[in-house]
C-alpha positions as CSV (number, residue, x, y, z in Angstrom):
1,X,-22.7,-6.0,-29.1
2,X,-24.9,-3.2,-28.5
3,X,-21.7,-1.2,-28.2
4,X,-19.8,-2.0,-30.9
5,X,-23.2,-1.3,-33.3
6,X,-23.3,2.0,-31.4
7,X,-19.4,3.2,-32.1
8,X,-19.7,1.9,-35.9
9,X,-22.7,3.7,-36.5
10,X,-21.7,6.7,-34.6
11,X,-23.8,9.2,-32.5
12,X,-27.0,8.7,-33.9
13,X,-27.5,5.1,-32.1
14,X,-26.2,6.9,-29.1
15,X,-28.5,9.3,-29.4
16,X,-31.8,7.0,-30.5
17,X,-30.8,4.7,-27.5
18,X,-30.8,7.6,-25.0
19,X,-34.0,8.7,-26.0
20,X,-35.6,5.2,-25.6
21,X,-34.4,4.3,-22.5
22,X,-35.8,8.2,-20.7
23,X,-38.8,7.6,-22.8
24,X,-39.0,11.2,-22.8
25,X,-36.4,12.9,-26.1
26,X,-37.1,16.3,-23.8
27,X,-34.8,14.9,-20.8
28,X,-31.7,14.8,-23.1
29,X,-29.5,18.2,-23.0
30,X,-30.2,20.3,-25.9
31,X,-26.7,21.1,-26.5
32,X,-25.7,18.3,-29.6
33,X,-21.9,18.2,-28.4
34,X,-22.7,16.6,-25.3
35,X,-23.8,13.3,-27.0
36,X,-20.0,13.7,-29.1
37,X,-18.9,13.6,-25.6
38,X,-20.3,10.0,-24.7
39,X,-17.7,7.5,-23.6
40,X,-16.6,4.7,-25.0
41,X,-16.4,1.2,-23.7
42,X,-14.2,-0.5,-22.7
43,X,-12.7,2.6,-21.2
44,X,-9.0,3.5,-19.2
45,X,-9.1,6.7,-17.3
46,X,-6.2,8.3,-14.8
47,X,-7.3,9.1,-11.8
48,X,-5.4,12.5,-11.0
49,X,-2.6,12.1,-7.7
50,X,-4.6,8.5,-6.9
51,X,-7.1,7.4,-4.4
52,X,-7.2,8.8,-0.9
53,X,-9.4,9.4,1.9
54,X,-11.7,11.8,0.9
55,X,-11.8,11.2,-3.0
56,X,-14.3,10.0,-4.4
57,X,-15.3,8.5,-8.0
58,X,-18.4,8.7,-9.7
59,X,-19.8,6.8,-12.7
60,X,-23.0,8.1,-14.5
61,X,-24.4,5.5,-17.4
62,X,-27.2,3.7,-19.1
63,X,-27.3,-0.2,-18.8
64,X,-27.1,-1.8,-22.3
65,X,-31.3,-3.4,-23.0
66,X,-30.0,-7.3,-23.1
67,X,-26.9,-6.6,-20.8
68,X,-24.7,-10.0,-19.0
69,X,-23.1,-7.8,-16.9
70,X,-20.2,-5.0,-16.5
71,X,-17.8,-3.9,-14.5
72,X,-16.5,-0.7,-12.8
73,X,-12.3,-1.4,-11.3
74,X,-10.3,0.9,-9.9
75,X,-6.6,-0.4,-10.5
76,X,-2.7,0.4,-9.6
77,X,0.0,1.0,-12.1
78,X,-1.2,2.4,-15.5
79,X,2.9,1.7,-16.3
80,X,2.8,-1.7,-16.0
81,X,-0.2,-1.7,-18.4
82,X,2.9,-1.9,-21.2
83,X,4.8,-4.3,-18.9
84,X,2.4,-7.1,-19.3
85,X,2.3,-7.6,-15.6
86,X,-0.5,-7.9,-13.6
87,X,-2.0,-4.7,-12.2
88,X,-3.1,-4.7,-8.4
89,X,-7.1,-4.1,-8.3
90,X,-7.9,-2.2,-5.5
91,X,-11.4,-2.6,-6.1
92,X,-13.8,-4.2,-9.0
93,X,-16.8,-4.0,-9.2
94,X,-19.5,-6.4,-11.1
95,X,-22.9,-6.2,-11.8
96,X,-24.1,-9.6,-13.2
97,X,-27.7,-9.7,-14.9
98,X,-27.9,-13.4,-15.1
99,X,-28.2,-13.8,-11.2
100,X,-28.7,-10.2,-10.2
101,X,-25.4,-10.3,-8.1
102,X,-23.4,-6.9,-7.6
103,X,-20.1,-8.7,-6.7
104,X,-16.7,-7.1,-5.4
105,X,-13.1,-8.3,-5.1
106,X,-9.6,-7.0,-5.9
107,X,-6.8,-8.7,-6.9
108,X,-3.2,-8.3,-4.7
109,X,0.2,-9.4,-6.0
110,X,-1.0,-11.4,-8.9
111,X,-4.0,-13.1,-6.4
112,X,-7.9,-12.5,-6.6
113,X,-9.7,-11.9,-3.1
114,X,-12.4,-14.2,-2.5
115,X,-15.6,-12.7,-4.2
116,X,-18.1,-10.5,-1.9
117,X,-21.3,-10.7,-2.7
118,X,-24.1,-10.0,0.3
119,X,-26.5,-6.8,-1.4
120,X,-29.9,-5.8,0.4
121,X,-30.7,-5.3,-3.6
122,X,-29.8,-5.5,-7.2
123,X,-30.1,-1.9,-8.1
124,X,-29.7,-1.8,-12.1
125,X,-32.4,-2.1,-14.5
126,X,-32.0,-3.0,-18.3
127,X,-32.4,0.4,-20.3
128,X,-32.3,2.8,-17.6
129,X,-29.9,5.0,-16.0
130,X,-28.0,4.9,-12.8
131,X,-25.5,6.6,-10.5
132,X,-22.9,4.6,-9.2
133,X,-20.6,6.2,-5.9
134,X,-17.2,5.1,-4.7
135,X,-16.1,7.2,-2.0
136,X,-12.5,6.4,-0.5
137,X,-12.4,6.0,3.9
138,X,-9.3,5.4,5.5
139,X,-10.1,1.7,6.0
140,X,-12.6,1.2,3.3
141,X,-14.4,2.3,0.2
142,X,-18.3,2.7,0.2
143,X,-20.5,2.6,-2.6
144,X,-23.6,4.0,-3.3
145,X,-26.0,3.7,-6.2
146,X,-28.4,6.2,-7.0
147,X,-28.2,7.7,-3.7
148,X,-28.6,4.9,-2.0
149,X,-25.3,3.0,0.3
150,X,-24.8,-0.3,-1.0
151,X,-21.7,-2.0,0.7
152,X,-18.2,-1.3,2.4
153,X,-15.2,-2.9,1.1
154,X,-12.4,-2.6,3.0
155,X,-8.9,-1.9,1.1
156,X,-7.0,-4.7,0.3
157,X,-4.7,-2.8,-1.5
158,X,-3.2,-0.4,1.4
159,X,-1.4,2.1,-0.8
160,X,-4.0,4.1,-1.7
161,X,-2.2,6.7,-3.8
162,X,-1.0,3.8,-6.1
163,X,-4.7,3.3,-7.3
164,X,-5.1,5.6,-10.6
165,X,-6.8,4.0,-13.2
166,X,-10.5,3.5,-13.6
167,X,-11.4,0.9,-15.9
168,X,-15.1,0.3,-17.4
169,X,-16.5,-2.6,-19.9
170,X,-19.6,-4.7,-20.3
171,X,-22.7,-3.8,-21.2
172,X,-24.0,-0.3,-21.0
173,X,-23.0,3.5,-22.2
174,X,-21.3,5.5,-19.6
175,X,-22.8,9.3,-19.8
176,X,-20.7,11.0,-17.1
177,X,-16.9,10.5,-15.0
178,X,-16.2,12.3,-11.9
């Protein structure tokens, strides 16, 4: 919802909502484009020659104040997007609020992975920034939050190149892609 209220109204919700959740207006750049900048959710990004070993994918954002939970996939085939098919998900990634559960799972030929959910921690906090890491192995992607390793997941989906799309939704403002 908050997102929605946010896009209608424009920057200036953006821009109030950053400032309350650093609590400090002097931590945001100076420079007024970079709030034009802000990303929208849900968002569909190429990822340039796909996934290998090596790559890696970082997501910069602010979790919504009264989130449920989002997600952060990494997916094959932005053609058959207009096909209607169902897209291979190498990896997805969901942070749920209601029972602090960072889950993971990918989908293969039509079929969901059963759900992984062991975390030493939940590591997102309502409000407040956070860094999220998915660097590409040969064998298995490991993410990192703020610094910190979270998991492995190991590739379901072995053809890594295929993997070009990251896709983003749920509950919070992304602030950076790389």
């Amino acid at each position: 919802m908050a997102v929605q209220a946010a896009e209608k109204d424009g920057i200036a919700v953006e821009e109030e909502h950053l400032n309350d959740s650093l609590g400090n207006p002097g931590l945001i750049s100076p420079d007024k484009e970079d709030l034009s900048r802000l990303l929208t959710v849900p968002f569909s990004g190429r990822i340039r020659g796909g996934m290998r070993p090596g790559k890696k994918i970082i997501v910069m954002g602010i979790v919504d104040l009264e989130p449920d939970s989002f997600d952060v996939s990494l997916t094959c085939g932005r053609e058959s997007d207009k096909e209607g098919l169902p897209q291979d998900v190498a990896l997805k990634l969901t942070a749920r609020f209601s029972d602090r559960q960072f889950l993971r799972s990918a989908r293969v030929s039509g079929k969901w992975t059963e759900v992984e959910a062991s975390t030493v921690y939940f590591p997102f906090i309502p409000d407040q920034p956070f860094r999220i890491e998915i660097h590409c192995e040969h064998q298995r992607f490991r993410i990192f939050v703020d610094g910190h390793q979270l998991f492995d997941f190991y590739h379901k989906v072995k053809s890594l190149p295929c993997i070009d799309t990251v896709r983003i939704q749920g509950d919070l403002h992304i602030t950076k892609l790389g």
